[in-house]
N, CA, C and O of each residue as an XYZ file, in Angstrom:
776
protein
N     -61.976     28.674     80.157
C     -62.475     29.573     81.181
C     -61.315     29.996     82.067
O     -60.326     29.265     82.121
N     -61.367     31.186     82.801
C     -60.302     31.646     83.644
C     -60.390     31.661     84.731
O     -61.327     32.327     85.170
N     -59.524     30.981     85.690
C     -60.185     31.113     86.965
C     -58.892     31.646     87.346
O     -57.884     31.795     86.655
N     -59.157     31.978     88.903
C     -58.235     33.366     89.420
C     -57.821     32.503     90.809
O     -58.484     32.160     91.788
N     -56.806     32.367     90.535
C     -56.133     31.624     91.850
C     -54.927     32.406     92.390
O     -54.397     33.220     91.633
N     -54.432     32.229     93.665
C     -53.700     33.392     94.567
C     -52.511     33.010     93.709
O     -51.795     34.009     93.637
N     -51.983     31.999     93.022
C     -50.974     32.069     92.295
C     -50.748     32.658     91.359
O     -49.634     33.077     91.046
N     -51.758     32.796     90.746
C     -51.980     33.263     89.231
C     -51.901     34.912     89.322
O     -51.528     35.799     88.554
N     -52.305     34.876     90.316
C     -52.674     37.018     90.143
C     -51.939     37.054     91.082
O     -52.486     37.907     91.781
N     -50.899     36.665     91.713
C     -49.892     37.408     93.068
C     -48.109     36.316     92.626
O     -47.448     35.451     93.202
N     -48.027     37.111     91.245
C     -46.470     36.476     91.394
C     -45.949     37.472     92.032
O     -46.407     38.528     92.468
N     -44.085     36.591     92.021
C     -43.376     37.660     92.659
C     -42.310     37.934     91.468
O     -41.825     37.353     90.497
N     -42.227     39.578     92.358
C     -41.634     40.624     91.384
C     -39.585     39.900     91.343
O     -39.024     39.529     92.374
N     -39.055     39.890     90.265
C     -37.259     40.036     90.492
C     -36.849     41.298     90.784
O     -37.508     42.333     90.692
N     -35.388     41.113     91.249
C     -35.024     42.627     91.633
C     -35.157     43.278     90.057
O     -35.514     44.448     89.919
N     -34.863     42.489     88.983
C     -35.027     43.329     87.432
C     -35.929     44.564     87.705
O     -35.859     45.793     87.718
N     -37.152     43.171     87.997
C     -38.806     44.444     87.469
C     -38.467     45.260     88.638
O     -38.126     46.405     88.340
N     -38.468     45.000     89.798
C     -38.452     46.451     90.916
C     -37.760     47.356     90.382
O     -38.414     48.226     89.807
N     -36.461     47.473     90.370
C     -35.601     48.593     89.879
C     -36.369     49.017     88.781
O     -37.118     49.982     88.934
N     -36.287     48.366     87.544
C     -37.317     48.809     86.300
C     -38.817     49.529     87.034
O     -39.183     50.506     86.380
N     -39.315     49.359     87.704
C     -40.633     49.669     87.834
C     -39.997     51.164     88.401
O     -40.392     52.214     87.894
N     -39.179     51.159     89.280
C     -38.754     52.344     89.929
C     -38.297     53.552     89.142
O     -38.440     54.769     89.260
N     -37.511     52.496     88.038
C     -36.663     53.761     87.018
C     -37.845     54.668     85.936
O     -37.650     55.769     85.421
N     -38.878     53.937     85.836
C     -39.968     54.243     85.123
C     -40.526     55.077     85.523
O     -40.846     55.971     84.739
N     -40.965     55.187     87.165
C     -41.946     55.976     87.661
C     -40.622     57.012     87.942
O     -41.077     58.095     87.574
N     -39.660     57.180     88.258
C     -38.836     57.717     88.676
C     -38.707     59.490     87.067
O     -38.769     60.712     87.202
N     -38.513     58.527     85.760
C     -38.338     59.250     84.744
C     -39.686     59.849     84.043
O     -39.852     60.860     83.360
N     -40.782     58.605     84.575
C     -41.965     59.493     83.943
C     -42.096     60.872     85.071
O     -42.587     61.829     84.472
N     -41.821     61.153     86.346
C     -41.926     62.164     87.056
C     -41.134     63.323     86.636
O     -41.639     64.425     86.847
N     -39.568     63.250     85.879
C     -38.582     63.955     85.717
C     -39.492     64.409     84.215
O     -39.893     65.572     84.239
N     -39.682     63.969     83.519
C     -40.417     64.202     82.070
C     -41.974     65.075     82.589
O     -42.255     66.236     82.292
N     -42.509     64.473     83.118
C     -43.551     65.328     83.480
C     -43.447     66.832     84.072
O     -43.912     67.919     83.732
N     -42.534     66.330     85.222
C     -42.077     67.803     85.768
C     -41.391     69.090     85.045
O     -41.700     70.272     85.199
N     -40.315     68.508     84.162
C     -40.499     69.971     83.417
C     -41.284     70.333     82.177
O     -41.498     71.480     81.787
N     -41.691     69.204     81.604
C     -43.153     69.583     80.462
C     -44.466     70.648     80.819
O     -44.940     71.726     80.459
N     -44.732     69.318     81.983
C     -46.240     69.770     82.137
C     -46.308     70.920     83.798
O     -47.316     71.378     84.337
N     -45.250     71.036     84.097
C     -45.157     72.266     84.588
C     -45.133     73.961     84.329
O     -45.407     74.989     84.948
N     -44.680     73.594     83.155
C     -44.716     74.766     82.129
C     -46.357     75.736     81.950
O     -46.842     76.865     81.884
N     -46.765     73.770     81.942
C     -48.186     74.148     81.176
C     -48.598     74.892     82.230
O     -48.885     76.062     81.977
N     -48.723     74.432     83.585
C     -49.486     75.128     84.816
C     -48.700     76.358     85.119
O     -49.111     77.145     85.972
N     -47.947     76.499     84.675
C     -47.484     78.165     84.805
C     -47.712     79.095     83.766
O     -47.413     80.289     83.801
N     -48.271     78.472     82.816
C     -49.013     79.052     81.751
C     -50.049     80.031     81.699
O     -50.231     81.239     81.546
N     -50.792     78.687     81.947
C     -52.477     78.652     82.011
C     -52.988     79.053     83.701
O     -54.081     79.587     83.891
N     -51.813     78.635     85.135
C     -52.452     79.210     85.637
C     -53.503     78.006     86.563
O     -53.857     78.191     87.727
N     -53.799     77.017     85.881
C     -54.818     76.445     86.301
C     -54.433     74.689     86.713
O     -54.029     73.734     86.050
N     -54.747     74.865     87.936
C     -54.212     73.241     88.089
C     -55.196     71.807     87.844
O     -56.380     71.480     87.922
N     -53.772     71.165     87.475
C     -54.252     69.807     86.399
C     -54.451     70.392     84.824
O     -55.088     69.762     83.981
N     -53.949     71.408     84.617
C     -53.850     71.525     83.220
C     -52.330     70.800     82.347
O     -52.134     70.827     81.132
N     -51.726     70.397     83.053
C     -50.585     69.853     82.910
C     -51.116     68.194     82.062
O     -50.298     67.449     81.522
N     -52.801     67.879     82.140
C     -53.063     66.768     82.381
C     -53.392     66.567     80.416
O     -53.938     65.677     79.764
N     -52.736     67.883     80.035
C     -52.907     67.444     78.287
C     -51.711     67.106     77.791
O     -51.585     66.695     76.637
N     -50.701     67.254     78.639
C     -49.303     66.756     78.371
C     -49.784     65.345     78.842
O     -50.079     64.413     78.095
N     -49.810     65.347     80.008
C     -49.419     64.039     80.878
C     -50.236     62.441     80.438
O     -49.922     61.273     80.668
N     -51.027     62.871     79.945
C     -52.249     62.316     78.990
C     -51.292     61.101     77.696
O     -51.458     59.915     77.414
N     -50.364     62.107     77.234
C     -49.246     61.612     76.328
C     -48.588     60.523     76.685
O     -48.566     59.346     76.325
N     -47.788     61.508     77.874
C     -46.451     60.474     78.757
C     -47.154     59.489     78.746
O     -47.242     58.746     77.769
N     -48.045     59.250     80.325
C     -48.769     58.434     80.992
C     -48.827     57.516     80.305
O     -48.103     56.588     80.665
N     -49.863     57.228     78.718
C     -49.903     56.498     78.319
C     -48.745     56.145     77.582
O     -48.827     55.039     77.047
N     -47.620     56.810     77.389
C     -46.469     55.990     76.941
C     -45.805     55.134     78.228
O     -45.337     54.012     78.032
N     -45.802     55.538     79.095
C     -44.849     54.650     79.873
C     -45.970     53.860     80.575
O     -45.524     53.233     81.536
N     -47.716     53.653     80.317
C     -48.259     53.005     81.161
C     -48.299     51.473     80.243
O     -48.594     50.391     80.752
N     -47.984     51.650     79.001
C     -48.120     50.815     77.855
C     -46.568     49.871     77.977
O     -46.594     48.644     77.887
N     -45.885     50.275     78.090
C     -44.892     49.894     78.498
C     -44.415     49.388     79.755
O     -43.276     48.923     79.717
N     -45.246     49.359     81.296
C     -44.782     48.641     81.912
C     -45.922     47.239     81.799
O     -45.719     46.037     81.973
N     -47.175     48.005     81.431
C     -47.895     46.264     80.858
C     -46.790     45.584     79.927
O     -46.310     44.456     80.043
N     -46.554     46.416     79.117
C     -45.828     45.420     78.184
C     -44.475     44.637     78.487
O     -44.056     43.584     78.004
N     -43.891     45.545     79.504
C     -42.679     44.586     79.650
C     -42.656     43.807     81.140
O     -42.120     42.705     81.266
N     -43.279     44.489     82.210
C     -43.938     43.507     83.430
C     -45.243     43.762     83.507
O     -45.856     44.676     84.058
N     -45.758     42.401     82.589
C     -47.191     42.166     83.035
C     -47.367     41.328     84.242
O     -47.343     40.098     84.274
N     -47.515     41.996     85.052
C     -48.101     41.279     86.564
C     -48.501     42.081     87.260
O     -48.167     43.265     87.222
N     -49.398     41.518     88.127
C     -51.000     42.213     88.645
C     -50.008     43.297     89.942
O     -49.309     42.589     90.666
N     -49.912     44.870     90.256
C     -49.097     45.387     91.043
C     -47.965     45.921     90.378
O     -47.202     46.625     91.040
N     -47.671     45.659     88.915
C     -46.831     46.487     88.266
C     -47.401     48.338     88.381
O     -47.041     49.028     89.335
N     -47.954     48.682     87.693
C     -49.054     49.546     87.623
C     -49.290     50.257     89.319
O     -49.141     51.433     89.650
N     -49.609     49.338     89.993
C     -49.564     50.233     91.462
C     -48.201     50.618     91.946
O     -47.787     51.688     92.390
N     -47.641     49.521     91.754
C     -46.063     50.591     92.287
C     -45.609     51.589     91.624
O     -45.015     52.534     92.143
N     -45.929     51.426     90.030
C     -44.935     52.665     89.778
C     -45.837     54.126     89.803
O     -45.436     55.250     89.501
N     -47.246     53.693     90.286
C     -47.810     54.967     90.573
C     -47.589     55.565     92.198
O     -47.412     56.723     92.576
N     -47.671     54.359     92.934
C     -47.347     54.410     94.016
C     -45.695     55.425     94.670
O     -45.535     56.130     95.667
N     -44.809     55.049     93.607
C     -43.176     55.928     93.523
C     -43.720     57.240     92.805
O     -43.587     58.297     93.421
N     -44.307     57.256     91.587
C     -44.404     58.714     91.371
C     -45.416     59.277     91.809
O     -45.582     60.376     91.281
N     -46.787     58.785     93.148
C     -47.470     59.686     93.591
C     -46.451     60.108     94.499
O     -46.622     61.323     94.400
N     -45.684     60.000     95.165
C     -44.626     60.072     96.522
C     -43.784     61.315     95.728
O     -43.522     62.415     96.215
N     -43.457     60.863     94.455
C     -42.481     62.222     93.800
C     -43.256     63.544     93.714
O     -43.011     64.664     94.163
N     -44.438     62.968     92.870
C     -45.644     63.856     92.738
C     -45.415     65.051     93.909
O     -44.931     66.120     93.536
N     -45.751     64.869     95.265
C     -46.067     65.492     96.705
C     -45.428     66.889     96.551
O     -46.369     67.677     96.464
N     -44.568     67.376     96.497
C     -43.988     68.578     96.229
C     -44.408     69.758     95.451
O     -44.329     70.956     95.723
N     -44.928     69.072     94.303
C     -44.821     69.662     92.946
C     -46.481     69.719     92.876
O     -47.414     69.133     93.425
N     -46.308     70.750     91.897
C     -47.741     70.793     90.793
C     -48.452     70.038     90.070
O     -49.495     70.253     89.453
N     -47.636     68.882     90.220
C     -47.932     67.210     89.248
C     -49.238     67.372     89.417
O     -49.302     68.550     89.771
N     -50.325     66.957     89.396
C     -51.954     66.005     89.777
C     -52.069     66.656     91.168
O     -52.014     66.140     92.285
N     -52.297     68.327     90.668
C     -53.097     69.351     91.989
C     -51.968     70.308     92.678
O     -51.002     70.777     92.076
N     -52.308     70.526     94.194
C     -51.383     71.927     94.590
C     -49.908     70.717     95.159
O     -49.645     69.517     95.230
N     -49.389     71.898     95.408
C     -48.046     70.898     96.013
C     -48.436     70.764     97.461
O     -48.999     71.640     98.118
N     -47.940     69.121     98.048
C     -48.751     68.620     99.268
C     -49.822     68.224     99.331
O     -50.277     67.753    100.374
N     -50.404     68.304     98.371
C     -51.710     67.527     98.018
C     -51.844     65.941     98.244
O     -52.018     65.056     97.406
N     -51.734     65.876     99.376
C     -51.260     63.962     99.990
C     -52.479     63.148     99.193
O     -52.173     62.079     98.666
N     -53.751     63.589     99.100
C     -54.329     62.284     98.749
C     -54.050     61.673     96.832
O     -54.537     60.778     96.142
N     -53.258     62.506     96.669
C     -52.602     62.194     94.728
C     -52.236     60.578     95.634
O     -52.874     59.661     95.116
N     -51.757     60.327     96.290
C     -50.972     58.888     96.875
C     -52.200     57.814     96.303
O     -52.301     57.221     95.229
N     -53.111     57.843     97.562
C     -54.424     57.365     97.348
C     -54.940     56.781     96.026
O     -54.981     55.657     95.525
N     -55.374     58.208     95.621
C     -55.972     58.484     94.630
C     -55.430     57.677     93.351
O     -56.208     56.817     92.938
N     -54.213     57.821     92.659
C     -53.616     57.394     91.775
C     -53.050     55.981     92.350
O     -52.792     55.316     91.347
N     -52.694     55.106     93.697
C     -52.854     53.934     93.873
C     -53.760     53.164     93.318
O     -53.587     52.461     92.323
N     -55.142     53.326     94.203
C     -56.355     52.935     93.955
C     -56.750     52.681     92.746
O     -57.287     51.623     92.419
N     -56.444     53.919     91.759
C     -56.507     53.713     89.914
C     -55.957     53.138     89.385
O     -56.309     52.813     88.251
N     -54.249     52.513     90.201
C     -53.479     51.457     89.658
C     -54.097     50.255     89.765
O     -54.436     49.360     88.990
N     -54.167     50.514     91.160
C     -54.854     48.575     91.627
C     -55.659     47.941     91.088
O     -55.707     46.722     90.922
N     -56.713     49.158     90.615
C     -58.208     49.002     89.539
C     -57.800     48.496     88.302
O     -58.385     47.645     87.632
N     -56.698     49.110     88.030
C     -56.403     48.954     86.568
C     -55.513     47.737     86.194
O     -55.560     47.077     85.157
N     -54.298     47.509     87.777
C     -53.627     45.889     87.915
C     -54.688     44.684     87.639
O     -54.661     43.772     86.812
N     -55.800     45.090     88.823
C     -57.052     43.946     88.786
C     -57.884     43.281     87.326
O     -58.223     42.159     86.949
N     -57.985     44.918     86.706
C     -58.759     44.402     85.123
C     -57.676     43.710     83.997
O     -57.717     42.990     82.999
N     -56.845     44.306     84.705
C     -55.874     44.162     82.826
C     -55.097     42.788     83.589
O     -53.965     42.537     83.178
N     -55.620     41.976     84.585
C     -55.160     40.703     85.199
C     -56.040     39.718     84.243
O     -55.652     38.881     83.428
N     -57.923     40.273     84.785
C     -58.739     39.327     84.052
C     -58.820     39.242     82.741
O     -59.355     38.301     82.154
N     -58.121     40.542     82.021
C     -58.454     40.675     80.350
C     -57.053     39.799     79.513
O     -56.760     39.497     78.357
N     -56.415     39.626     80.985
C     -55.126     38.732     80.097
C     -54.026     39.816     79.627
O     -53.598     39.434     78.538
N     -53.716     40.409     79.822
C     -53.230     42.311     79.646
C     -53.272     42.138     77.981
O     -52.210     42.399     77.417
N     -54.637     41.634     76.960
C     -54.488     42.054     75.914
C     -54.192     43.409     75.458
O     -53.951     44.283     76.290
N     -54.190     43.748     73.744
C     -53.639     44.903     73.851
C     -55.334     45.848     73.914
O     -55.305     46.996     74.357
N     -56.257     45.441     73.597
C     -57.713     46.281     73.295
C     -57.877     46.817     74.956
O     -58.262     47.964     75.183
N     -57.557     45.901     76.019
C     -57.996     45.847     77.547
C     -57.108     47.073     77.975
O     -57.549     47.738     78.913
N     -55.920     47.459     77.413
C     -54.616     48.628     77.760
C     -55.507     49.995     77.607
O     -55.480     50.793     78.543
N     -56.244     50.262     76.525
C     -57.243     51.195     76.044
C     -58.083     51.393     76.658
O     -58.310     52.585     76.865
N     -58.926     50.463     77.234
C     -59.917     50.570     77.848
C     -59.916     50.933     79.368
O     -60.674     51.659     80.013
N     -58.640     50.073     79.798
C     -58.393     50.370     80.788
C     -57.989     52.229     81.150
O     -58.485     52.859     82.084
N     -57.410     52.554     80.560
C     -56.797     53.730     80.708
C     -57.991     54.649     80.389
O     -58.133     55.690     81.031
N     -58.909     54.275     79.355
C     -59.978     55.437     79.544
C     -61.170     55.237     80.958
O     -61.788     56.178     81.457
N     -61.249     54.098     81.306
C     -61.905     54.030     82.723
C     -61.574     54.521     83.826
O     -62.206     54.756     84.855
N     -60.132     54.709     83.413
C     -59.314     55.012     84.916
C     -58.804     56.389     84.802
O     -58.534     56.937     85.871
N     -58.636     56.999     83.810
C     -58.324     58.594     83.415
C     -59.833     59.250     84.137
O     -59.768     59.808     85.232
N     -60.944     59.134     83.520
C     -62.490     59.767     84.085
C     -62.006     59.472     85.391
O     -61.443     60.393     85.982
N     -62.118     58.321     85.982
C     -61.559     58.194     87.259
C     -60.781     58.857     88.005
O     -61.226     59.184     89.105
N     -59.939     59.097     87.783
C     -58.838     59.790     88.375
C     -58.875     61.454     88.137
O     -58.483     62.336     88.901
N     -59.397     61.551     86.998
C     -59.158     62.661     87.301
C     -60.627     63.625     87.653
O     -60.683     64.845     87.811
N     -61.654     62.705     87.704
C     -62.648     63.420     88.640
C     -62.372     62.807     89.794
O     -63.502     62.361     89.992
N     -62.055     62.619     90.260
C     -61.642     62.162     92.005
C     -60.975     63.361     92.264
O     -61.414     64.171     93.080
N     -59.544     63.603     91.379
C     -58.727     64.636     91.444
C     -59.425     66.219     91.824
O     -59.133     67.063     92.672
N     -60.244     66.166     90.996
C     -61.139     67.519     91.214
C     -61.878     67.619     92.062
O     -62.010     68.667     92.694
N     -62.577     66.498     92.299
C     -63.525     66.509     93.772
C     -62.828     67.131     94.997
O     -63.125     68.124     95.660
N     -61.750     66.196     95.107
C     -60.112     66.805     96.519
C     -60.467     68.292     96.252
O     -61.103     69.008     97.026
N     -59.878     68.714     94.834
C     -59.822     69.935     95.102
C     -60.737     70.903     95.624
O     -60.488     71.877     96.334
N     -61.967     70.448     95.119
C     -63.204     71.285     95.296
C     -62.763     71.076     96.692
O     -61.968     71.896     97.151
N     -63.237     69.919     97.568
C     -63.448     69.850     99.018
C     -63.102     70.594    100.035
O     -63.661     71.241    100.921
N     -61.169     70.133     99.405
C     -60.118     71.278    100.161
C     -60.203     72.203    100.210
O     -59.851     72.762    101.248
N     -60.805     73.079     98.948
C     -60.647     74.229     98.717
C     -59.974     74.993     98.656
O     -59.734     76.044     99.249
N     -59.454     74.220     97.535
C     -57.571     74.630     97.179
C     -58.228     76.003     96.067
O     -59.376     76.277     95.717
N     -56.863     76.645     95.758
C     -57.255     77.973     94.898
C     -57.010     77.337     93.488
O     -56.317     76.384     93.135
N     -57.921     78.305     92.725
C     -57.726     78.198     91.090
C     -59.398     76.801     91.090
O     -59.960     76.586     90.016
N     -59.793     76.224     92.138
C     -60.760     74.985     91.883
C     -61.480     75.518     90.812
O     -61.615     74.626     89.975
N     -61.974     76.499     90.469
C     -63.099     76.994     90.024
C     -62.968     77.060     88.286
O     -63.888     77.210     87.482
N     -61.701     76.916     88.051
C     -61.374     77.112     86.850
C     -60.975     75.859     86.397
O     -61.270     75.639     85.222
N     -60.334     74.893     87.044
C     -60.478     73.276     86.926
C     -61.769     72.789     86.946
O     -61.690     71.777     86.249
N     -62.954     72.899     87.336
C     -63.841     72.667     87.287
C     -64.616     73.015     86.297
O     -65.331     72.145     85.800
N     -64.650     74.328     85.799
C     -65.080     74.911     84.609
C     -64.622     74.059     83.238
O     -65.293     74.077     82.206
N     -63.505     73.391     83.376
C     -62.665     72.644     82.531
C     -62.857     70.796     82.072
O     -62.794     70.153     81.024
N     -63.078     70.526     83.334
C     -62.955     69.303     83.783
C     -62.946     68.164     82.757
O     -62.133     67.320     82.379
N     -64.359     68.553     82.438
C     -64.833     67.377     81.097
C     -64.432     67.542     80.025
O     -64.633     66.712     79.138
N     -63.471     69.139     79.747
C     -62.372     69.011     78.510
C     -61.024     68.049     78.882
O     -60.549     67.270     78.056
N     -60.484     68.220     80.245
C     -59.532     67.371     80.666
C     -59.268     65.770     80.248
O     -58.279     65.107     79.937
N     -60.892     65.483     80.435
C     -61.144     63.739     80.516
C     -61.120     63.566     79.138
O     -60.720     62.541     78.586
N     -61.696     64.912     78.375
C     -62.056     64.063     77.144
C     -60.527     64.243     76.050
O     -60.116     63.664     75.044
N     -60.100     65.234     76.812
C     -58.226     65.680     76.111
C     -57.555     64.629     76.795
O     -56.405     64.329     76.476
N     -58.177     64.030     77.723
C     -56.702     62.794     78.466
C     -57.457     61.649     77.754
O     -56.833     60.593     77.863
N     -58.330     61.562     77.227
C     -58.473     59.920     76.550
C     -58.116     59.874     74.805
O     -58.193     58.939     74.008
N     -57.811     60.925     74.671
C     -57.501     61.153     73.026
C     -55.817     61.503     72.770
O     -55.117     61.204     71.802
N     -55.453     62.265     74.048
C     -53.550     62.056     74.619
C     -53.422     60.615     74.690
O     -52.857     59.910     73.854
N     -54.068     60.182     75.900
C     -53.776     59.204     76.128
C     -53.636     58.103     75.250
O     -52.639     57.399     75.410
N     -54.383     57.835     74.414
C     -54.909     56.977     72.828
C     -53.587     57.359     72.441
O     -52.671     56.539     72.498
N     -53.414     58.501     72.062
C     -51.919     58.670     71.104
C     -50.761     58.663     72.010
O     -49.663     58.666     71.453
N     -50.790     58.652     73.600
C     -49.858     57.942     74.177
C     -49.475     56.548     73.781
O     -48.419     56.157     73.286
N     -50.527     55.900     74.096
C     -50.657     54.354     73.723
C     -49.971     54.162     72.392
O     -49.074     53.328     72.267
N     -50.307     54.783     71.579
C     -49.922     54.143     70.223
C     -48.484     54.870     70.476
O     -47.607     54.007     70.506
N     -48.207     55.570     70.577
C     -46.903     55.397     70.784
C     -46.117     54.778     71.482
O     -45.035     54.450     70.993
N     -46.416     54.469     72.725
C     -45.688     53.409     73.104
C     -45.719     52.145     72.579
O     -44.628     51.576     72.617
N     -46.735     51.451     72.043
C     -46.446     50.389     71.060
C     -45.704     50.550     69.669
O     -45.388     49.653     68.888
N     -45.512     51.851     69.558
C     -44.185     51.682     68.366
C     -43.074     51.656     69.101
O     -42.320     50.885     68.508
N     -42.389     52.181     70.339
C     -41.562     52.297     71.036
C     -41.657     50.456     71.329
O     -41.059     49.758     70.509
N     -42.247     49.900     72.239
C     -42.169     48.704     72.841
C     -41.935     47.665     71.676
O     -41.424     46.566     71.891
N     -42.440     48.186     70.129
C     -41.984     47.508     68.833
C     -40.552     47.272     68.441
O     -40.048     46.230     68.020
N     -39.949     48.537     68.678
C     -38.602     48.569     68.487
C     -37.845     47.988     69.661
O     -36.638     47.750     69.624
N     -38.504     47.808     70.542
C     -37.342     47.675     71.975
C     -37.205     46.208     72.366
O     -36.212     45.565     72.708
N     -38.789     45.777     72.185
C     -38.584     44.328     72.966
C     -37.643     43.293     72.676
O     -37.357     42.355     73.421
N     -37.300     43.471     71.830
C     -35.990     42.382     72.020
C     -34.651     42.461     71.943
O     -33.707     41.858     71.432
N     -34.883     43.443     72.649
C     -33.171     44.587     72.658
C     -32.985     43.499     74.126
O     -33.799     42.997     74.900
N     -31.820     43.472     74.038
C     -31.209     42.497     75.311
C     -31.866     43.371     76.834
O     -32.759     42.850     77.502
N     -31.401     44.406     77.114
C     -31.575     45.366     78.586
C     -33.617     44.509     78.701
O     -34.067     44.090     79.768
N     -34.442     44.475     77.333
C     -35.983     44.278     77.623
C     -35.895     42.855     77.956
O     -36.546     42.580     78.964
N     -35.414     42.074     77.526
C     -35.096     40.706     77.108
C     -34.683     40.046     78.829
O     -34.829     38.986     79.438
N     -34.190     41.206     79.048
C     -33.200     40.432     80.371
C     -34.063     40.904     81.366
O     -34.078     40.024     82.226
N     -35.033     42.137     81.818
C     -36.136     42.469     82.687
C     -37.124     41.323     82.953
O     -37.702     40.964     83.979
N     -37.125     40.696     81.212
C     -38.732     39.943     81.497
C     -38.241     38.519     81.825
O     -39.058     37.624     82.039
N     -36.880     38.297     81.868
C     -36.501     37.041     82.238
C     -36.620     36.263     83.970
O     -36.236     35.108     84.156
């Protein structure tokens, strides 16, 4: 049986994982930004970027379970790239402050489960499709509220978004487990998880 003690779910991070957690959220923002920016200058319509990002996301979200599993991995490095996010077109208009929030909260949710599931690999999947619907109807709600421009056409969309970010996302995942296949015992992975 598992029981949940303040030790067990609140280690502490090395400077390794910080920097690593940083360089992650740092490059999934640089990768996103000129991909899935494209897309929204495309199409026109914001959060359409979210059939690219669907990809990334789950490549680099598979990968910091995999190489720092501990409960708060996941919130920080969303926590650094909602902060990058702020500017840009990333997840809504630029200045769109509650992406911070919003994509925290979906980390913490997602630190908390993939704590109790043991970060197996079936719980990485699941997690990410609970928290994609999540996030990105939250995302749309903001918009509606605010009444930011273009809402109407994100909305018209929406439930293609969720159902294109859990089938990206899926083939994110599997790609990052061929990536995290080849890597983990490359010394630079070797020496993070030490």
């Amino acid at each position: 049986m598992f029981v949940l003690t303040y030790n067990s779910m609140f280690q502490k991070f090395t400077t390794r994982e910080l920097v690593f957690i940083a360089l992650m959220a740092a490059s999934l923002f640089v990768v996103n930004l000129f991909l899935a920016t494209g897309i929204i200058a495309v199409t026109g319509i914001p959060l359409a970027s979210a059939f690219l990002t669907g990809i990334t996301i789950g490549i680099w979200v598979l990968l910091m379970i995999k190489i720092v599993p501990k409960v708060g991995s996941l919130t920080l490095l969303f926590l650094i790239y909602s902060i990058l996010e702020i500017p840009t077109s990333l997840g809504g208009a630029p200045g769109f402050w509650p992406k911070i929030p919003i994509n925290v909260i979906s980390a913490l949710i997602g630190d908390v489960f993939l704590h109790f599931t043991r970060y197996k690999n079936w719980s990485i999947f699941t997690a990410f499709y609970i928290l994609a619907a999540a996030n990105i109807g939250t995302f749309v709600y903001f918009l509606w509220l605010f009444g930011l421009p273009n809402v109407e056409k994100t909305l018209a969309i929406a439930h293609y978004l969720v159902l294109a970010y859990w089938v990206l996302g899926t083939i994110g995942i599997l790609i990052g487990f061929a990536i995290y296949k080849r890597i983990k015992n490359k010394r630079t992975i070797l020496q993070i998880r030490s």
